[in-house]
MARNU-801090 format. One record per atom (N, C-alpha, C): residue in three letters; y, x, z; atom name. Coordinates in Angstrom, 1 decimal, m for minus. Example, Ala and Ser with C-alpha at 12.3 -4.5 7.8 and 13.67 -1.06 7.14 Angstrom:
residues 2
(Ala,(m5.7,13.2,7.8),N) (Ala,(m4.5,12.3,7.8),CA) (Ala,(m3.3,13.2,7.8),C) (Ser,(m2.2,12.8,7.1),N) (Ser,(m1.1,13.7,7.1),CA) (Ser,(0.0,12.9,7.9),C) 
This chain:
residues 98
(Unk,(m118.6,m69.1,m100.8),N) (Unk,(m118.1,m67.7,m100.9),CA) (Unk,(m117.4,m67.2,m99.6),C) (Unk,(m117.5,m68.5,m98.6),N) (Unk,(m116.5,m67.7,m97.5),CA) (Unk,(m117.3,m66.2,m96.9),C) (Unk,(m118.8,m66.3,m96.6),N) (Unk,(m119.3,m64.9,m96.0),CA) (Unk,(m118.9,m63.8,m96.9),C) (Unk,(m118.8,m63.7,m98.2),N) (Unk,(m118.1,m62.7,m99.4),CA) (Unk,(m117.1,m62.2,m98.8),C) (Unk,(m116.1,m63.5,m98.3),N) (Unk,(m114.8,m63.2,m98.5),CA) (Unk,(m114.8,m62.3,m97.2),C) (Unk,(m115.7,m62.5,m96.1),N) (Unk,(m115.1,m61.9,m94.8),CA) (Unk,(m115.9,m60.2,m94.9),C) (Unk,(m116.8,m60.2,m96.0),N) (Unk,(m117.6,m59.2,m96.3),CA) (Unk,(m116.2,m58.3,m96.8),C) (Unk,(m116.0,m59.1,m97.6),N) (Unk,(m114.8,m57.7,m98.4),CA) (Unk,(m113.6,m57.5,m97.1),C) (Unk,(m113.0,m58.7,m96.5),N) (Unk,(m112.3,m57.9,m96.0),CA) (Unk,(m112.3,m57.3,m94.7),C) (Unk,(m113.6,m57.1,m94.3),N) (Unk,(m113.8,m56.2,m93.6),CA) (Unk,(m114.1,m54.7,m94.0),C) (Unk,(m114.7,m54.9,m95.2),N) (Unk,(m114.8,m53.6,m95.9),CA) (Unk,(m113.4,m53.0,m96.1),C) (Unk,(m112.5,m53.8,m96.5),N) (Unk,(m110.9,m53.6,m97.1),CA) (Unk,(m109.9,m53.3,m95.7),C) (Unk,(m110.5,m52.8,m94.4),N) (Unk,(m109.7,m53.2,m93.2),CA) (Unk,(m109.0,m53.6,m93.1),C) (Unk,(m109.3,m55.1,m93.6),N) (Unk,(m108.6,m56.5,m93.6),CA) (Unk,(m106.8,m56.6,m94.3),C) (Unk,(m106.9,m55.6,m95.4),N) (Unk,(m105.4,m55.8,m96.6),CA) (Unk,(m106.2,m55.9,m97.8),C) (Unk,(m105.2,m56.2,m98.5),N) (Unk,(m105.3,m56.6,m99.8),CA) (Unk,(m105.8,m55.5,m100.6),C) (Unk,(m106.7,m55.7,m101.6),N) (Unk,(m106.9,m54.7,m102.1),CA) (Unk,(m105.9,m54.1,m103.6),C) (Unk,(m105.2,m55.0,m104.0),N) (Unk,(m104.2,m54.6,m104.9),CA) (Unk,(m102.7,m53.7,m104.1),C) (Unk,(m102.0,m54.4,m103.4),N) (Unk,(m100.8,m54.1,m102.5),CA) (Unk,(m101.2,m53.9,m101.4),C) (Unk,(m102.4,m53.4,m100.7),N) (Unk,(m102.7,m52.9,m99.1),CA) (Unk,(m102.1,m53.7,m98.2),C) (Unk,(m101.5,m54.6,m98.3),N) (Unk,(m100.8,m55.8,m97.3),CA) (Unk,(m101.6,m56.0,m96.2),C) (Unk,(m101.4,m56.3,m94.5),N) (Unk,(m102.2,m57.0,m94.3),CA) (Unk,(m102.5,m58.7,m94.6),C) (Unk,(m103.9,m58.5,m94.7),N) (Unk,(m104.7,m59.9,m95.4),CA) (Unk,(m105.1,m61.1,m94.6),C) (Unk,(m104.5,m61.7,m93.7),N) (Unk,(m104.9,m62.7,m92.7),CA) (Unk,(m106.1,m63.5,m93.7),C) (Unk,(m106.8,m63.9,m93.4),N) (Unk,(m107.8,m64.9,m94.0),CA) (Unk,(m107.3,m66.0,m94.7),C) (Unk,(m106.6,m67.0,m94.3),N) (Unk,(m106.6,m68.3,m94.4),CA) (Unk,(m105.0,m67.4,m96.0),C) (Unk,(m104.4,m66.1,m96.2),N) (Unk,(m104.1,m66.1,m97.3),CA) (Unk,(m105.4,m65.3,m98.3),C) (Unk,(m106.4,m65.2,m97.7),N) (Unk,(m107.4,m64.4,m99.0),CA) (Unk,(m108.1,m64.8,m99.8),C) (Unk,(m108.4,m64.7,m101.0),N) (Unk,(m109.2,m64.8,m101.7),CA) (Unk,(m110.1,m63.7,m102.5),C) (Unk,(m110.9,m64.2,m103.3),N) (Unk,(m112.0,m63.1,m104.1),CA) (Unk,(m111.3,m63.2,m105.1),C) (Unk,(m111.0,m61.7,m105.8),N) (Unk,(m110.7,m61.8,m107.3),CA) (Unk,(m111.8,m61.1,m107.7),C) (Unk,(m112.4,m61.7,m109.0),N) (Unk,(m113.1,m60.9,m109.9),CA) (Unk,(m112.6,m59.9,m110.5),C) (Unk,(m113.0,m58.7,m111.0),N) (Unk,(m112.2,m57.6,m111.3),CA) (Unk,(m112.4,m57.8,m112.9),C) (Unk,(m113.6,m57.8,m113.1),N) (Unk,(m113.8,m58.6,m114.2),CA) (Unk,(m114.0,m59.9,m114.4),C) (Unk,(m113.1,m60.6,m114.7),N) (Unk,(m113.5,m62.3,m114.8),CA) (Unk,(m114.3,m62.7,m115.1),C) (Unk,(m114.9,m63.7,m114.7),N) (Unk,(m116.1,m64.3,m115.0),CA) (Unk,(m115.9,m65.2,m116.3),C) (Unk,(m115.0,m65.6,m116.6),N) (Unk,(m114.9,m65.7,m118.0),CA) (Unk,(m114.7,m65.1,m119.2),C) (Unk,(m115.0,m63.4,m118.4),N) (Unk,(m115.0,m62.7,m119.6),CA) (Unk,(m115.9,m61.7,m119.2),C) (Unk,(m117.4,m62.5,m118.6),N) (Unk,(m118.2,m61.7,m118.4),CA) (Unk,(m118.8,m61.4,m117.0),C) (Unk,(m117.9,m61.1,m116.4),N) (Unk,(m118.0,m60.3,m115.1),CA) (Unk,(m119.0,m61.4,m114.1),C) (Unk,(m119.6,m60.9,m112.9),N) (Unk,(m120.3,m61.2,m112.2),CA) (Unk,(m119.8,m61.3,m110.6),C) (Unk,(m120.0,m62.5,m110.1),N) (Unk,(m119.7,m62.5,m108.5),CA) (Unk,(m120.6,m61.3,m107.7),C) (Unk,(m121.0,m60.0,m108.2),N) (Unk,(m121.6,m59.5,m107.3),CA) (Unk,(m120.5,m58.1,m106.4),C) (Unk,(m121.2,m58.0,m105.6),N) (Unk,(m120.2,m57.0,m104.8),CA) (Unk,(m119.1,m56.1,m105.1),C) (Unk,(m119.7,m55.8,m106.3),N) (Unk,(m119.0,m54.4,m107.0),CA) (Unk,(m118.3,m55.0,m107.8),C) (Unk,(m118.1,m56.2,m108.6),N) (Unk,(m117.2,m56.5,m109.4),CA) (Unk,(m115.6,m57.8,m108.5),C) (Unk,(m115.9,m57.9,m107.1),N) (Unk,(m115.3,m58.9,m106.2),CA) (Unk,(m114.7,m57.7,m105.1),C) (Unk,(m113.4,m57.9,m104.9),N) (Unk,(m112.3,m57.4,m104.0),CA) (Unk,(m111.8,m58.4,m103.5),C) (Unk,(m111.3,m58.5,m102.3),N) (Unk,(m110.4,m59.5,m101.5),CA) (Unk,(m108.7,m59.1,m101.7),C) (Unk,(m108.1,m60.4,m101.9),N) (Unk,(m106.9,m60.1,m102.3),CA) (Unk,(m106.0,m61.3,m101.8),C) (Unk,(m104.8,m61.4,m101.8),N) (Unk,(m103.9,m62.3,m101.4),CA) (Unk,(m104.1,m63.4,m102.4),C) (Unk,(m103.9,m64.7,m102.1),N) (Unk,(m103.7,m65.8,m103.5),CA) (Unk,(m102.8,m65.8,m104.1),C) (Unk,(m101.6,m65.0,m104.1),N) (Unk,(m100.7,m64.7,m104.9),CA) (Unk,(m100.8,m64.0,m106.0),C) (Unk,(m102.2,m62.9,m105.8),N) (Unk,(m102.2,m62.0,m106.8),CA) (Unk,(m103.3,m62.4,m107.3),C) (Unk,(m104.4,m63.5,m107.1),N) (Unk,(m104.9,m63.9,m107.7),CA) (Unk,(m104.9,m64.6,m108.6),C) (Unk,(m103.7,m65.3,m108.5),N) (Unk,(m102.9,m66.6,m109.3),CA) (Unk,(m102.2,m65.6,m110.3),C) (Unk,(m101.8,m64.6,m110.2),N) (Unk,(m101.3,m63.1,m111.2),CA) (Unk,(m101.7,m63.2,m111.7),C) (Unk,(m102.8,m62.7,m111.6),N) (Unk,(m103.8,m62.1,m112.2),CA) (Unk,(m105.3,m62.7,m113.4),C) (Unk,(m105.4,m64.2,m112.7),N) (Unk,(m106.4,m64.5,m112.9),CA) (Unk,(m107.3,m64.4,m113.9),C) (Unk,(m107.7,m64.7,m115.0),N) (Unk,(m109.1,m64.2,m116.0),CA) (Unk,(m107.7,m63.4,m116.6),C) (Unk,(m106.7,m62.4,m116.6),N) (Unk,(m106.6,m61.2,m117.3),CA) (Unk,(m107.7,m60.2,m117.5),C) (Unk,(m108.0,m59.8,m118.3),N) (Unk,(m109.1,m58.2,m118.5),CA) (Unk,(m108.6,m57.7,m117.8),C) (Unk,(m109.6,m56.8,m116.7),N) (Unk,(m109.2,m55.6,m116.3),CA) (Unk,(m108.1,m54.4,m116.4),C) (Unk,(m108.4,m54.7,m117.8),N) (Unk,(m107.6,m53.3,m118.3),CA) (Unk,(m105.8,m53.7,m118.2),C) (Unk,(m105.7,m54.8,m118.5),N) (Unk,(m104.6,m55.8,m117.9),CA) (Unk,(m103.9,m55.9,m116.6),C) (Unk,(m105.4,m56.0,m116.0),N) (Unk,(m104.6,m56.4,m114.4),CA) (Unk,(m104.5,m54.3,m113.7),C) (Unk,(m104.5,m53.8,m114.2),N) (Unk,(m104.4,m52.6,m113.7),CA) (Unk,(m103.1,m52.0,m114.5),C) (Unk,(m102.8,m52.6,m115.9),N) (Unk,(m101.5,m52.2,m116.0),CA) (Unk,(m100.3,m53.0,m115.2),C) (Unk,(m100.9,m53.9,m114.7),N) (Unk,(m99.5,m55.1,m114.3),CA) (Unk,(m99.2,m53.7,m112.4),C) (Unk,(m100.2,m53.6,m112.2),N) (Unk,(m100.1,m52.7,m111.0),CA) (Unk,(m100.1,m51.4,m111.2),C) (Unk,(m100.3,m50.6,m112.3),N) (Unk,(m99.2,m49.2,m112.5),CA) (Unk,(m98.1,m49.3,m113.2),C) (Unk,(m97.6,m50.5,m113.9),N) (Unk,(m96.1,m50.4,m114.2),CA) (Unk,(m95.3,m50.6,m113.1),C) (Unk,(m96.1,m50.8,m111.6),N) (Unk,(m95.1,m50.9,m110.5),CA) (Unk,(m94.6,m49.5,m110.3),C) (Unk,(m95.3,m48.6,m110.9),N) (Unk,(m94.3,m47.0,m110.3),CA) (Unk,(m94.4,m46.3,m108.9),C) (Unk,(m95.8,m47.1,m108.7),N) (Unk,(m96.1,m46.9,m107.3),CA) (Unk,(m95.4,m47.5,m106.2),C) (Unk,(m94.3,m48.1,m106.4),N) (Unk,(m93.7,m49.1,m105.8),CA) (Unk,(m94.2,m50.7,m105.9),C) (Unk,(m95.6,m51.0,m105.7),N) (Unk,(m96.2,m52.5,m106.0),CA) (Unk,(m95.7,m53.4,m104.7),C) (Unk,(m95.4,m54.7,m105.0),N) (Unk,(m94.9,m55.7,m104.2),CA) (Unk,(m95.5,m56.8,m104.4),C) (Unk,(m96.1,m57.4,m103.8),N) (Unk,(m96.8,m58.4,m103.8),CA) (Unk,(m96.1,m59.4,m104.2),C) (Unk,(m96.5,m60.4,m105.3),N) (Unk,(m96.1,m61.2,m105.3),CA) (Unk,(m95.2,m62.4,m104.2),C) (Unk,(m96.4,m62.8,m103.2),N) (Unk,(m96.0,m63.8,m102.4),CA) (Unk,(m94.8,m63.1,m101.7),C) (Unk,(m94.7,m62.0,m101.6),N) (Unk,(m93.5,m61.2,m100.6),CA) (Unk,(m92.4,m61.5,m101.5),C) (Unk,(m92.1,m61.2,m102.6),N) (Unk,(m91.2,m61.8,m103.9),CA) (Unk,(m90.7,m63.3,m103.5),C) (Unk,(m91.7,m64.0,m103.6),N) (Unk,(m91.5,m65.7,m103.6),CA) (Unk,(m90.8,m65.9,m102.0),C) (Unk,(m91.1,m65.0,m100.9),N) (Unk,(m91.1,m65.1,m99.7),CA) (Unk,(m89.7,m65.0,m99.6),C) (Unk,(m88.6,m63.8,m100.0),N) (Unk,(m87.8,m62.9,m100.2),CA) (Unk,(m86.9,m64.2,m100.9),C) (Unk,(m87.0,m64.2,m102.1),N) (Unk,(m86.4,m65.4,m102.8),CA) (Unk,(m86.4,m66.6,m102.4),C) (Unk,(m87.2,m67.4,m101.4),N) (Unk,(m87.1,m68.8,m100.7),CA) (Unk,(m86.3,m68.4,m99.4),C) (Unk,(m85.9,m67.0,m99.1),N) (Unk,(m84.9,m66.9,m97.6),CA) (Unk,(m83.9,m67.1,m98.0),C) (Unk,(m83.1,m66.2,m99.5),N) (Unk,(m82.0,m66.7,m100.1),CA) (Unk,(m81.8,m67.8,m100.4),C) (Unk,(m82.6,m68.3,m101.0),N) (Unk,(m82.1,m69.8,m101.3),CA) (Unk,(m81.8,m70.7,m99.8),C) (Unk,(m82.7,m70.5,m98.7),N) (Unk,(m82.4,m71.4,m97.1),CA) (Unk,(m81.5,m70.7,m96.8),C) (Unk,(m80.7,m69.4,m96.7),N) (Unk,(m79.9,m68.8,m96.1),CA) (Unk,(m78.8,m68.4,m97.1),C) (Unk,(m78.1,m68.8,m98.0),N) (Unk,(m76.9,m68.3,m98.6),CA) (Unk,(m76.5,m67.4,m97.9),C) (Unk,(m75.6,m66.5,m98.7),N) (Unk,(m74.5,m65.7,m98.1),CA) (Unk,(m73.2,m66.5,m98.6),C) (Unk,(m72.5,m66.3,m97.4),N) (Unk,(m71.1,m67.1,m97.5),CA) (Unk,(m70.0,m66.4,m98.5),C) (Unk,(m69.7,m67.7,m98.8),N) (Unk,(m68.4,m66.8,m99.9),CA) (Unk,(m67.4,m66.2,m99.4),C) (Unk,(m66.5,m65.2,m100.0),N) (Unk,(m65.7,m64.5,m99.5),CA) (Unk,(m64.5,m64.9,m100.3),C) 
């Protein structure tokens, strides 16, 4: 699937297609929009390039699912790995007690 993956994210000018991030490669992957375990097909129209964070989100949810988990952001969506990212600085960098 790697020629897929450089297919979408070139088409995607190279962010994520859920949170618009930029998408280096070595974090992207194909999500099905429709899972293939619930149907869906590896063809163009059903595969977007995304970070593996939100693939690991998301994975065989329905559709209809993984589009509510990204409009109950409020238009404020955050990628997961930026969360995990954010949270692993506090934990190496405490703030000092007062």
């Amino acid at each position: 699937m790697p020629k897929s993956l450089d297919r979408h994210l070139f088409a995607q000018g190279g962010r994520c297609f859920f949170c618009n991030d930029h998408l280096p490669r070595e974090r992207a992957s194909i999500e099905h929009l429709i899972p293939t375990s619930k149907g869906g097909t590896s063809a163009d129209d059903n595969c977007v390039a995304c970070c593996v964070a939100l693939n690991m989100l998301l994975g065989s949810m329905p559709v209809k699912e993984k589009m509510r988990i990204i409009l109950n952001q409020g238009g404020r969506f955050t990628c997961p790995s930026k969360i995990n990212n954010q949270a692993a600085k506090q934990v190496a960098s405490p703030k000092p007690k007062a």
